[in-house]
C-alpha positions as CSV (number, residue, x, y, z in Angstrom):
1,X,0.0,0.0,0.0
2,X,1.2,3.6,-0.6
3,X,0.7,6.3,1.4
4,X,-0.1,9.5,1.0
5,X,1.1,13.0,1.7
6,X,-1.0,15.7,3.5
7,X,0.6,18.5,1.0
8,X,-1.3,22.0,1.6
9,X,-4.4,20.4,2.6
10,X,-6.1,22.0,5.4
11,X,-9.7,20.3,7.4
12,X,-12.5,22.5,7.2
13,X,-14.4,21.2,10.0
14,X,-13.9,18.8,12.2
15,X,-16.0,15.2,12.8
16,X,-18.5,16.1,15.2
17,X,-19.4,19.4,13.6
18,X,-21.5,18.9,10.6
19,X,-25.4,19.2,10.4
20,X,-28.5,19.2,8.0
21,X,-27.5,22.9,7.6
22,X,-24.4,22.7,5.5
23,X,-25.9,20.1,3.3
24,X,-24.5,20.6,-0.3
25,X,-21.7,22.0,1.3
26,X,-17.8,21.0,0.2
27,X,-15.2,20.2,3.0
28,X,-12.3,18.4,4.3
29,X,-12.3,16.0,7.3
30,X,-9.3,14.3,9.2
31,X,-9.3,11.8,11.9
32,X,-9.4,8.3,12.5
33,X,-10.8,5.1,10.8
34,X,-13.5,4.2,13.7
35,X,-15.3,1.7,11.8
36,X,-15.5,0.5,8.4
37,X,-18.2,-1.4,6.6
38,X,-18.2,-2.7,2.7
39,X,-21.0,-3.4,0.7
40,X,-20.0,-3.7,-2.7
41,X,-19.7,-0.5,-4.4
42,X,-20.3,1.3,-1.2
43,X,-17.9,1.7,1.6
44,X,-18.7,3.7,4.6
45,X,-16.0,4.7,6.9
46,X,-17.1,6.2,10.4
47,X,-14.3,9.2,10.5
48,X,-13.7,10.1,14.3
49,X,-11.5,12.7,16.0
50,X,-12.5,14.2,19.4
51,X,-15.4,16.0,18.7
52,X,-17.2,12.9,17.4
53,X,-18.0,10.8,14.1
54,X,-19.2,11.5,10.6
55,X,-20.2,8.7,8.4
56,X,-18.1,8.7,5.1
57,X,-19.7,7.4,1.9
58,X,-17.1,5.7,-1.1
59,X,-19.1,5.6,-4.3
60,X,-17.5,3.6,-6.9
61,X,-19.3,5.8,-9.5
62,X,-18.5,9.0,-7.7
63,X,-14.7,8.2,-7.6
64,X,-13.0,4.6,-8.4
65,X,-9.6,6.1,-7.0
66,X,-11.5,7.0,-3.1
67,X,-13.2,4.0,-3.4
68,X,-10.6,1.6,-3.8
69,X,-8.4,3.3,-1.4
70,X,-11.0,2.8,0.9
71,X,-11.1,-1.3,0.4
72,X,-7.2,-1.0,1.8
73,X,-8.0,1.4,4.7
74,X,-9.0,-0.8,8.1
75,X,-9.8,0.5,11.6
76,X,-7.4,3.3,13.3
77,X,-6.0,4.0,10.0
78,X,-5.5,7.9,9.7
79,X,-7.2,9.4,6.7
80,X,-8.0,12.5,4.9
81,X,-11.1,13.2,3.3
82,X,-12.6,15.7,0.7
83,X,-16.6,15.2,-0.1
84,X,-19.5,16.7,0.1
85,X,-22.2,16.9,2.7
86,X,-25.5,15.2,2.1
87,X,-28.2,14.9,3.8
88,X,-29.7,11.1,4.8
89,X,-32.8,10.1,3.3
90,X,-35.3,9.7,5.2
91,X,-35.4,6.5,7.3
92,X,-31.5,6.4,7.2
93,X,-30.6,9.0,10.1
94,X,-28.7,7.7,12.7
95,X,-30.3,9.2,16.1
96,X,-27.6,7.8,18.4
97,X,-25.1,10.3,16.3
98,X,-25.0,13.8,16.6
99,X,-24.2,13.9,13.4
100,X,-26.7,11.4,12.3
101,X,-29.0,13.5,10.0
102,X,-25.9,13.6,7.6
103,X,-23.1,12.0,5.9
104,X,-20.2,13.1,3.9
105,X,-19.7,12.0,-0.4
106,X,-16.4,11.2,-0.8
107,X,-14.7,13.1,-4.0
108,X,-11.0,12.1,-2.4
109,X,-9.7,10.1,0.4
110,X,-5.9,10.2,1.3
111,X,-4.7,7.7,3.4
112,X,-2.5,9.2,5.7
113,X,-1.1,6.2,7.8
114,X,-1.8,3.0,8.4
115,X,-2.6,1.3,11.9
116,X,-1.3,-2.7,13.1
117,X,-4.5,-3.8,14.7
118,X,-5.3,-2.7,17.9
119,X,-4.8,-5.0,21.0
120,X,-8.5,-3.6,21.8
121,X,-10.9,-0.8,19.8
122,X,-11.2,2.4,20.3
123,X,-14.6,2.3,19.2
124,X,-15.4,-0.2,22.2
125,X,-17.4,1.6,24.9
126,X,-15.9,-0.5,28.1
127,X,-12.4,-2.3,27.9
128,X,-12.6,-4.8,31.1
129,X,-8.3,-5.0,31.3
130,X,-7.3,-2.1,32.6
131,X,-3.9,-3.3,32.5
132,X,-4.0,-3.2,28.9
133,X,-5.7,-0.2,28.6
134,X,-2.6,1.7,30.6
135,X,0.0,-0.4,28.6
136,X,-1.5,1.2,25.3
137,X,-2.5,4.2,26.9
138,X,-2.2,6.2,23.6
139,X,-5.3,4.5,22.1
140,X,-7.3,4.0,25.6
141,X,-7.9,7.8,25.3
142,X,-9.1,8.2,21.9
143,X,-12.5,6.1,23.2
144,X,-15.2,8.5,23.4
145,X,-15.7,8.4,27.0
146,X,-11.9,8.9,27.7
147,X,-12.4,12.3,25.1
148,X,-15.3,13.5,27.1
149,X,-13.5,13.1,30.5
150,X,-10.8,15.5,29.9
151,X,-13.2,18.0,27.8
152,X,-14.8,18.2,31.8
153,X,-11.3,18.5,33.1
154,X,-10.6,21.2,31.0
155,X,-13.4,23.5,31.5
156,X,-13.5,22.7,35.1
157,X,-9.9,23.9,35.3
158,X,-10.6,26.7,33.2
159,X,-13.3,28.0,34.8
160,X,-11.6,27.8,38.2
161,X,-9.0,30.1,37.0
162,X,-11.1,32.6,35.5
163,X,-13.1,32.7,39.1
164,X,-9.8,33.3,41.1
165,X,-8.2,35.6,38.8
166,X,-11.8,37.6,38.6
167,X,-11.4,37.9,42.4
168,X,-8.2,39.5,42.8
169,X,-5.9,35.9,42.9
170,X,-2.8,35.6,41.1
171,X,-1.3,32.4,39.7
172,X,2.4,31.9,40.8
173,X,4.6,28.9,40.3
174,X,6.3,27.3,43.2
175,X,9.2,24.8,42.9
176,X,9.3,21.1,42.2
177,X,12.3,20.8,43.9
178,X,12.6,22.3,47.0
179,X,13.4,20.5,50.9
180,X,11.7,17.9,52.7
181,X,9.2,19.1,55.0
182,X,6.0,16.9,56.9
183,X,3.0,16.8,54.6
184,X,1.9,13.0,56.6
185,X,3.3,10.8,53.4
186,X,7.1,10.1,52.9
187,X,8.7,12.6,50.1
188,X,10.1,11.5,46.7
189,X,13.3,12.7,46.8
190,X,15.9,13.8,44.2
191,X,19.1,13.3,44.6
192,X,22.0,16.4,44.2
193,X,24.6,15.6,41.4
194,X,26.2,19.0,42.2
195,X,25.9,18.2,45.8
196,X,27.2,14.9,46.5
197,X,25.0,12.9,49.2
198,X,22.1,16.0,49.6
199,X,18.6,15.7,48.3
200,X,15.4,17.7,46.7
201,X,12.1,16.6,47.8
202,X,9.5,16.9,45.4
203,X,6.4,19.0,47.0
204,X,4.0,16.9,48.4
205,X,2.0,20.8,48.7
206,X,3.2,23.7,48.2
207,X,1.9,25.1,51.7
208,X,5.3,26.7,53.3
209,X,6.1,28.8,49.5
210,X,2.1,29.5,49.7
211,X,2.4,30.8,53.0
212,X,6.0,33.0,52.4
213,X,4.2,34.6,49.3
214,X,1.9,35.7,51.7
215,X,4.7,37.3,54.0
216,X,5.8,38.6,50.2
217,X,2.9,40.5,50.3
218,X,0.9,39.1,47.6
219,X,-2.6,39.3,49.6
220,X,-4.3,36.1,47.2
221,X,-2.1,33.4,45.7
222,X,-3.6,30.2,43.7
223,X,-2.3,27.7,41.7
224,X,-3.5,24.9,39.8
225,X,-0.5,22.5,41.8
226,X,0.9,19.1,40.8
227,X,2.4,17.5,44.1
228,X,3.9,14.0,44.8
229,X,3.0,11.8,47.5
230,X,4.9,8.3,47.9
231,X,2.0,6.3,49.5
232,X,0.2,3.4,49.4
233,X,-2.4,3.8,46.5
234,X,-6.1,3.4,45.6
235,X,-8.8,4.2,43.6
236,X,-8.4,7.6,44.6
237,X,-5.0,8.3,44.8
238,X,-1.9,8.4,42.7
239,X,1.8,9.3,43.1
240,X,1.0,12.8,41.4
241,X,-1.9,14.4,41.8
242,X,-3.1,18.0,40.9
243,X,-4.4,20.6,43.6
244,X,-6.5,23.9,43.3
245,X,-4.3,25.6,46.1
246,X,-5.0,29.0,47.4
247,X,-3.8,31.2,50.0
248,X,-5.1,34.8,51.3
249,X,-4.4,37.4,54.0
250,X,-6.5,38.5,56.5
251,X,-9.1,35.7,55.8
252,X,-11.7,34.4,58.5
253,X,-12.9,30.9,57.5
254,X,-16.0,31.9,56.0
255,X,-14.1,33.9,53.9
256,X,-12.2,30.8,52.6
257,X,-15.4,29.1,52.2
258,X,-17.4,31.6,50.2
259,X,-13.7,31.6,47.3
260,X,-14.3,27.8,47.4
261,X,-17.8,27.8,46.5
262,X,-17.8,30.2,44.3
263,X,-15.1,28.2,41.8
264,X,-16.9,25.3,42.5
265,X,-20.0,26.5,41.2
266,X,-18.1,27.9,38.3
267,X,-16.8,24.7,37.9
268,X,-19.6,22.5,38.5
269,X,-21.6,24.9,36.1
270,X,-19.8,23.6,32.9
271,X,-21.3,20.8,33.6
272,X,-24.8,22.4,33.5
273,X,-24.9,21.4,36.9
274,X,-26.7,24.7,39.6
275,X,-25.4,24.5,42.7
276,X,-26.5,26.0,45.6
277,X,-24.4,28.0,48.2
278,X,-23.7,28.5,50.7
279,X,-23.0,24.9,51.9
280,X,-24.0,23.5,55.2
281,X,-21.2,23.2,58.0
282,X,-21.1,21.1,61.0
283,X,-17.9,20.3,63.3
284,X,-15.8,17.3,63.4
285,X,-17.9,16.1,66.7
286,X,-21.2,16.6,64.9
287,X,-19.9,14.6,62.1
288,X,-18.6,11.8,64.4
289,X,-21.5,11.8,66.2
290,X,-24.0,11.8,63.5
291,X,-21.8,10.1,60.8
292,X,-19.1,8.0,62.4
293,X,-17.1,9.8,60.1
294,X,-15.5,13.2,59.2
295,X,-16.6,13.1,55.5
296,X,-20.2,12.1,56.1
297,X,-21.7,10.8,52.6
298,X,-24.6,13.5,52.6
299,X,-26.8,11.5,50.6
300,X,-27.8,8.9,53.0
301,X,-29.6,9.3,56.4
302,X,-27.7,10.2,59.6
303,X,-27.2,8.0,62.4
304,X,-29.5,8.4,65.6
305,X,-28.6,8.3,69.2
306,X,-31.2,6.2,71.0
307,X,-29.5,6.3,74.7
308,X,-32.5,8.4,76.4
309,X,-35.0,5.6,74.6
310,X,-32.9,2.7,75.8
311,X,-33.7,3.2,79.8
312,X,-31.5,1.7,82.4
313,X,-34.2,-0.9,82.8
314,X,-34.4,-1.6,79.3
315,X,-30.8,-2.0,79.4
316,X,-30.6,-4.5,82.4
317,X,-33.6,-6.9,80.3
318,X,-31.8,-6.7,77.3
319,X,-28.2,-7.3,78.5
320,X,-26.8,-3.8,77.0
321,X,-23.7,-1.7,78.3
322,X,-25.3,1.2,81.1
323,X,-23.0,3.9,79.9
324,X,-22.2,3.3,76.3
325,X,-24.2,4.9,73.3
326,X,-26.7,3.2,71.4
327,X,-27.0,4.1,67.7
328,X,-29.4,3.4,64.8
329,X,-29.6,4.3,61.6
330,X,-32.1,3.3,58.7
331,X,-31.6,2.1,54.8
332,X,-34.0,3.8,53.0
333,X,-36.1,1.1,51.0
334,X,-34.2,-1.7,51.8
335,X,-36.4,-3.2,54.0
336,X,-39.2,-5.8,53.2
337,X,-36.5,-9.0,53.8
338,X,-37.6,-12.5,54.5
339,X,-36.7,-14.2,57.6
340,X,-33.5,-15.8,56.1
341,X,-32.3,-12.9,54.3
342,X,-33.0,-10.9,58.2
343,X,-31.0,-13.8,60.0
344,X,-28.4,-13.8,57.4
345,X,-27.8,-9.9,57.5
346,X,-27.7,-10.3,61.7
347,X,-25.2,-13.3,61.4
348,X,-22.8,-11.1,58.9
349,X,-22.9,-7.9,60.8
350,X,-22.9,-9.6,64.2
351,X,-19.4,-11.9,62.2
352,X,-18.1,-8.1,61.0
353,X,-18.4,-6.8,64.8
354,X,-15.9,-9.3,66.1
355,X,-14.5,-9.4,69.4
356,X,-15.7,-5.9,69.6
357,X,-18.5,-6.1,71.8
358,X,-20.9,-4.9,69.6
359,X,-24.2,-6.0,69.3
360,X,-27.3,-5.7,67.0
361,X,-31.1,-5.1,68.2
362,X,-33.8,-7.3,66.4
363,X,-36.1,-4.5,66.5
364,X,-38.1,-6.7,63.8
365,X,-38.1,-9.4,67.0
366,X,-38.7,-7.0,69.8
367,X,-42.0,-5.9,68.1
368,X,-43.5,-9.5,68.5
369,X,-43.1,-9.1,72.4
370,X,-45.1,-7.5,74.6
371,X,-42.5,-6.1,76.6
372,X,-40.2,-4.6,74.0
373,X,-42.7,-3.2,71.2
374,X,-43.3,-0.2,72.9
375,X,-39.4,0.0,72.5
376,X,-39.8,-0.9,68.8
377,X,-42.2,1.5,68.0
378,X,-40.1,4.1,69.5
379,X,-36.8,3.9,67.5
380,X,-39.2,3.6,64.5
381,X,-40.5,6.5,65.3
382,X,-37.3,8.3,66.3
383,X,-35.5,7.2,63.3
384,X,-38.4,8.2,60.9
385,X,-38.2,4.5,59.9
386,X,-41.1,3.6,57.4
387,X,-42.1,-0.6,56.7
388,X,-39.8,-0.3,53.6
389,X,-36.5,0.9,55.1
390,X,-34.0,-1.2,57.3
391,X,-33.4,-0.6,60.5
392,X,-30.6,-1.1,61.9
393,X,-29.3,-0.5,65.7
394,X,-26.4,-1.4,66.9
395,X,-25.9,-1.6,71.2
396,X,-23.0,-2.3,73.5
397,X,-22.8,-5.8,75.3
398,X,-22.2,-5.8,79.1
399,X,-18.6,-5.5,79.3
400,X,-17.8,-3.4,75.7
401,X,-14.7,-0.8,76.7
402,X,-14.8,2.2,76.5
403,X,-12.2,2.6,74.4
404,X,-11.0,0.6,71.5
405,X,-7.3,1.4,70.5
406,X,-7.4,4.3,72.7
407,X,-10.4,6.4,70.7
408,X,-13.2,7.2,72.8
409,X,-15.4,7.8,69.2
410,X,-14.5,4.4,68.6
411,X,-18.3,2.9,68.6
412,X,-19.6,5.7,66.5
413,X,-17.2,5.5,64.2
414,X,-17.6,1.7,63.6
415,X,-21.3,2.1,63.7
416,X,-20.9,4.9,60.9
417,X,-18.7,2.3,58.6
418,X,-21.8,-0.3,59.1
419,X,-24.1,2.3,57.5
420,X,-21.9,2.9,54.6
421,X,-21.2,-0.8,54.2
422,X,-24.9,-1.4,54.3
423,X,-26.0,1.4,51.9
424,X,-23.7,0.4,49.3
425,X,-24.9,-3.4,50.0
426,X,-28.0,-2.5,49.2
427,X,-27.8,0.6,46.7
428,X,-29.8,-1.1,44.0
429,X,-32.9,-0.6,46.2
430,X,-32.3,2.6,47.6
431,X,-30.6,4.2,44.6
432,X,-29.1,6.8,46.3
433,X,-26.1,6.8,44.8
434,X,-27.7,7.3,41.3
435,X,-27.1,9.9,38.8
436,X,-29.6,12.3,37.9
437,X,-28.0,14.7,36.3
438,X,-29.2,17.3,38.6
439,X,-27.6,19.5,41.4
440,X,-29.3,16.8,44.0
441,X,-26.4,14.7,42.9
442,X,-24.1,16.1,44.9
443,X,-24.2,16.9,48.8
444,X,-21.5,19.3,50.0
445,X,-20.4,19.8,53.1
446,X,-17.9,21.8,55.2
447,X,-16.1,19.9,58.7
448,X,-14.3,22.0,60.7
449,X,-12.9,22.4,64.4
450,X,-11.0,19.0,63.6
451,X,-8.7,18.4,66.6
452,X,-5.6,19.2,67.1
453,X,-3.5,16.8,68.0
454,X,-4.1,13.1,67.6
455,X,-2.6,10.7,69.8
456,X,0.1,8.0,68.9
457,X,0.0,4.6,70.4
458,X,3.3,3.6,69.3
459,X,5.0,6.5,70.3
460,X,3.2,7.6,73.6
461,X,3.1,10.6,72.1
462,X,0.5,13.6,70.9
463,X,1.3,14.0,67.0
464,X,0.0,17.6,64.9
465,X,-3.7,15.8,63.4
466,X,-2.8,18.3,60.3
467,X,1.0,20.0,59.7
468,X,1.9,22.1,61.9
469,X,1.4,25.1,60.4
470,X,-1.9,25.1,61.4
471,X,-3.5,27.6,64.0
472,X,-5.1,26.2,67.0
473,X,-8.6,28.3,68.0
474,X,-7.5,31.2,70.3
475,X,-9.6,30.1,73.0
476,X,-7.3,26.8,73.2
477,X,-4.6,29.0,73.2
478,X,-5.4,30.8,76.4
479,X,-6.5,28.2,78.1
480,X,-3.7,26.4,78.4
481,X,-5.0,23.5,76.8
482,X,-1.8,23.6,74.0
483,X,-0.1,22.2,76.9
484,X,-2.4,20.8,79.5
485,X,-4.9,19.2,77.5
486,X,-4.0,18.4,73.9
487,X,-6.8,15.7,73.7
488,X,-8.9,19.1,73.8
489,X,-7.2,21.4,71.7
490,X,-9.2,22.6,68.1
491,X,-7.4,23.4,64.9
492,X,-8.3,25.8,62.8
493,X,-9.2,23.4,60.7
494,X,-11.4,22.5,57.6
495,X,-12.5,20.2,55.0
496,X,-14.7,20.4,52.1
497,X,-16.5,16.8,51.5
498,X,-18.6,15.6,48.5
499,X,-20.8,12.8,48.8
500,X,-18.7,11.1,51.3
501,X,-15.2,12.4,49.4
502,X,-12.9,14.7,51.1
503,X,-12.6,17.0,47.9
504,X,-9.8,19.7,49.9
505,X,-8.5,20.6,53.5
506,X,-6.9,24.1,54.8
507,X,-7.0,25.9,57.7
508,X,-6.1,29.4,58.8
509,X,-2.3,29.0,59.7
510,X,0.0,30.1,62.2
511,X,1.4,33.8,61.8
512,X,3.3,34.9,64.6
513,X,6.6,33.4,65.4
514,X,6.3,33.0,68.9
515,X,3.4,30.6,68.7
516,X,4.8,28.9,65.7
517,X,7.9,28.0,67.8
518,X,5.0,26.6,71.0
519,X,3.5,24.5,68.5
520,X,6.8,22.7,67.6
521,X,7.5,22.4,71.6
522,X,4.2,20.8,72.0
523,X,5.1,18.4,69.3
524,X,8.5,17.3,71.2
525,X,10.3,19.3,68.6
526,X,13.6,21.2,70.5
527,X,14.1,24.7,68.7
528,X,17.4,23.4,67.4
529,X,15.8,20.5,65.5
530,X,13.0,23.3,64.7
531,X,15.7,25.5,63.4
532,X,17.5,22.9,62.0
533,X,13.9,22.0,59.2
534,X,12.4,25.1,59.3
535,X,14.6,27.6,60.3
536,X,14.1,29.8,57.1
537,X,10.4,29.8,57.7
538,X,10.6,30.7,61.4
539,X,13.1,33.4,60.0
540,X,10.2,35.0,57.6
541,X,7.9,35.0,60.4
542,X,9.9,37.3,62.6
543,X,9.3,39.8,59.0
544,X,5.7,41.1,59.5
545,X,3.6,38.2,58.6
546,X,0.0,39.1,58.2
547,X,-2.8,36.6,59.0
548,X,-3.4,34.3,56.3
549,X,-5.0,30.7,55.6
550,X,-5.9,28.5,52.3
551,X,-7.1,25.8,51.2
552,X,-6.0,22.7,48.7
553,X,-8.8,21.3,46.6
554,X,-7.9,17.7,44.4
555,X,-8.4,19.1,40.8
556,X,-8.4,15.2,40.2
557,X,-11.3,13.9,42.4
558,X,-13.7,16.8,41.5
559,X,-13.1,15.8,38.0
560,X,-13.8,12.2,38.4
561,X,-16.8,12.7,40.5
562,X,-18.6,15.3,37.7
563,X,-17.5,12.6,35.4
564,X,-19.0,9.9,37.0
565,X,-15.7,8.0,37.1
566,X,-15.1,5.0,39.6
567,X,-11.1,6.1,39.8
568,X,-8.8,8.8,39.7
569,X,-7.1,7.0,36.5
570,X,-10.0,7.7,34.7
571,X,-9.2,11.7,34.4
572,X,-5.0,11.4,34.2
573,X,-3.9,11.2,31.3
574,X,-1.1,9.1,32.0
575,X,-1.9,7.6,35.6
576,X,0.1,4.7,37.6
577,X,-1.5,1.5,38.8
578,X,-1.6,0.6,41.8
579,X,1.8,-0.6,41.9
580,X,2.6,3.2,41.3
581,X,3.9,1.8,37.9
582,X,3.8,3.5,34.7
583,X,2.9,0.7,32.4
584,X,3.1,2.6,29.2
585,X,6.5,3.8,30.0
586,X,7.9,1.1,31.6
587,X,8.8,3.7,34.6
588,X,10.1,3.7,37.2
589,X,13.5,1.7,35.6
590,X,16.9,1.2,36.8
591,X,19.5,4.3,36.2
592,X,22.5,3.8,34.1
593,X,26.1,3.4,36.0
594,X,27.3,6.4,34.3
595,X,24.4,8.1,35.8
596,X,25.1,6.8,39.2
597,X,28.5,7.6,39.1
598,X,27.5,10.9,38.3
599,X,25.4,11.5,41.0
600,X,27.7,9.6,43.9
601,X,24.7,7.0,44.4
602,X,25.3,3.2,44.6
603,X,22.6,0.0,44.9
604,X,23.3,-2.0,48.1
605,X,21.3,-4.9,49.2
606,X,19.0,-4.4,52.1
607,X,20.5,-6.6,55.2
């Protein structure tokens, strides 16, 4: 087969462009064989680039020369064509098409390159390998869904920028390689060729330059942030990930808050999707207490403490802890189950509890006895419970502790991963979790007053719950509590959650030197070791820092919630798996000796 040359030729339009208005019209398309089907003297090829498809049409009587170039041309093969557009009789329009009500007369078709055959098509709407799919990355995102992703991720980004830089932010690049500085994940570092033995660490935020450009007097920062974290990975987390990071002076929280929802609307407006500020706020104990968690899925019911409807008497008949909560929750429409399916849902809850302690309530068995419907009627009606939801209550056995692992939230907290377990058992019947297309999709919510400091077991020891740039509520401050009572102490803290997804975190930080250097005390932290990591930032404290706090958003997860995506890999172009290897690539890969030489490194085994 001979190819052909593109020459001076120029497309007119591209595939997903034409309609019933430009019929009769001449043009020139480029893209990609999608399909190809023959019938004799007619061969239609389905021409795709990222806007979409047109159907071709190869006429042995319109041109011999198009039309046996198009018996040669097979799928992925990258053509040129020059036709004309013509409308579909009637009966023939493809409504599944955009551009269905049309097709285009081939006069010419160039044949631009050819294509081996794919290990999968382009044209296929689900690939189930997803190892294969990263391997041949290159043709994974030509699919159509892969196209329409990043068409989100672009607007969504664009429209965040235009919001920030309408409200007085600037966009300012901060360095890749900088110094190692705790961020809660272990840093991928760079090693110094023209310093033997010394290290970058690629920024796993960019929160201490966010917070110096603040000292620099630039009142708003934001950048749209890639940052590195080497962690264990999942579904919703890679190796390098992209933040919406901002920064201002002077800011109370709300402040922070009203920026944030106002690009997220932008954002979230590309979409066609409303949304509605401002968005509701609870604390971290509210969320514990309620949710079990401190990014409460919105969407679903909130757990219910039934202590006051559970006497002391009840307690003693029913063999249940005196001083520990009881909690229920409903499933909305999953109830109606058969005795087996009831006593088979107790037996793998009760199996998930453990050696916990924890206990389920029958309530479906307590309403059959005298003694106890009264009881039963009660949570029903205290949980808003009608006959087609599941309810569900979970109680303390005599003897449950207190504690588990040293968290006194410890039974809300595993009471809150029940409901989520349960509701995405049975989402099918509550559907919930469905997609509408409709601002109800998605539940926002702001957490804040997170603690502090969260204890370490290991340790014996009361480690920063956030870094330690973070400014603890002034109250705490003058209390004493930074030192007497850490357990007690409230950050400054905040989250912004989506449907059960932590979307971003910030906090207003520390400004003032002197409480800066308390905070590293409190931490175990001499000042010489303080000096020693931070010493340049304590240094540009001691300048005239102004208040100032931010917030970091993942660019990534809003992206692959709008797009409906089950993982973060769905809306990077070139993600890692969960190996954190690039399979496309072949990365990461062993260095050369010359370049280990160079940069003073050597490979030892580990003893």
């Amino acid at each position: 087969m001979t190819l052909d040359f593109l020459g001076n030729l120029q497309r007119t339009h591209r595939c997903g462009e034409l309609r019933v208005d430009q019929d009769g019209q001449d043009v020139v398309l480029m893209g990609w064989v999608n399909r190809r089907r023959d019938h004799g003297n007619l061969i239609f090829l389905d021409l795709r680039d990222r806007t979409g498809i047109t159907q071709v049409v190869m006429d042995k009587e319109v041109s011999g020369e198009a039309h046996a170039k198009a018996e040669t041309a097979r799928s992925e093969y990258v053509v040129a064509v020059k036709g004309k557009v013509r409308r579909r009789d009637a009966g023939l329009e493809n409504p599944n098409m955009a551009t269905g009500a049309i097709e285009v007369v081939a006069k010419e078709l160039l044949l631009l390159n050819e294509a081996k055959t794919p290990p999968f098509s382009p044209a296929e709407d689900a690939i189930a390998n997803e190892e294969v799919r990263l391997k041949y990355r290159y043709l994974d995102l030509r699919r159509e869904e892969m196209q329409k992703n990043f068409l989100t991720r672009h607007r969504v980004t664009r429209a965040i920028r235009e919001y920030l830089s309408e409200n007085g932010f600037l966009e300012i690049e901060t360095p890749f390689m900088t110094r190692s500085t705790p961020e809660g994940a272990r840093d991928y570092l760079v090693p110094s060729r023209v310093h033997p033995g010394d290290f970058y660490a690629l920024p796993q935020s960019p929160q201490i330059f966010k917070q110096i450009l603040m000292i620099s007097g630039f009142d708003r920062y934001f950048q749209v942030a890639r940052c590195f974290r080497d962690e264990d990975l999942r579904a919703d987390r890679q190796p390098e990930f992209t933040q919406i990071d901002l920064e201002m002076t002077f800011p109370q929280q709300e402040m922070v808050f009203r920026i944030v929802e106002g690009f997220l609307t932008a954002a979230f407006k590309t979409a066609g999707i409303e949304l509605k500020a401002p968005f509701i706020q609870m604390t971290y104990d509210d969320a514990i207490r309620k949710y079990g968690i401190d990014k409460p899925d919105m969407r679903l019911p909130a757990m219910a403490e039934l202590t006051e409807e559970v006497t002391p008497g009840l307690r003693e008949s029913l063999k249940i802890e005196q001083k520990l909560p009881v909690l229920g929750f409903i499933i909305p429409k999953a109830g109606g189950l058969s005795g087996t399916e009831r006593k088979k849902l107790l037996s793998e809850v009760r199996a998930g509890f453990g050696e916990t302690g924890l206990d389920l309530l029958d309530t479906e068995r307590l309403k059959t006895s005298e003694a106890f419907a009264p009881l039963a009627a009660t949570i029903t009606q205290r949980l808003e419970a009608t006959p087609e939801d599941l309810t569900v209550v979970v109680t303390p056995k005599l003897g449950t502790p207190e504690k588990w692992n040293y968290d006194p939230q410890w039974i809300y907290k595993r009471v809150g991963a029940l409901r989520l377990q349960l509701a995405q058992k049975f989402a099918d019947k509550h559907k919930l979790f469905e997609q509408t297309g409709t601002a109800d999709d998605f539940k926002f919510l702001w957490v804040t007053d997170f603690p502090m400091y969260e204890w370490n077991e290991e340790t014996k020891t009361w480690d920063a719950a956030h870094h330690p740039f973070t400014s603890p509520h002034e109250d705490d401050i003058k209390s004493g509590a930074l030192f007497n009572d850490k357990g007690a102490v409230r950050a400054l803290a905040y989250d912004i959650v989506l449907n059960g997804t932590e979307l971003g975190s910030g906090s207003i930080r520390i400004h003032r030197q002197d409480v800066q250097a308390e905070i590293f005390r409190s931490l175990g932290m001499s000042d010489e070791e303080a000096k020693e990591r931070f010493g340049f930032f304590l240094d540009a404290l001691e300048y005239g820092t102004p208040p100032h706090g931010g917030i970091a958003l993942g660019l990534d997860r809003i992206v692959m919630i709008l797009a409906g995506a089950t993982s973060l890999r769905e809306v990077i172009a070139f993600p890692k798996t969960a190996k954190a290897i690039d399979l496309m690539v072949d990365a990461p890969s062993a260095p050369t000796e010359q370049q280990m030489k160079e940069l003073h490194l050597r490979v030892t085994a580990r003893s």
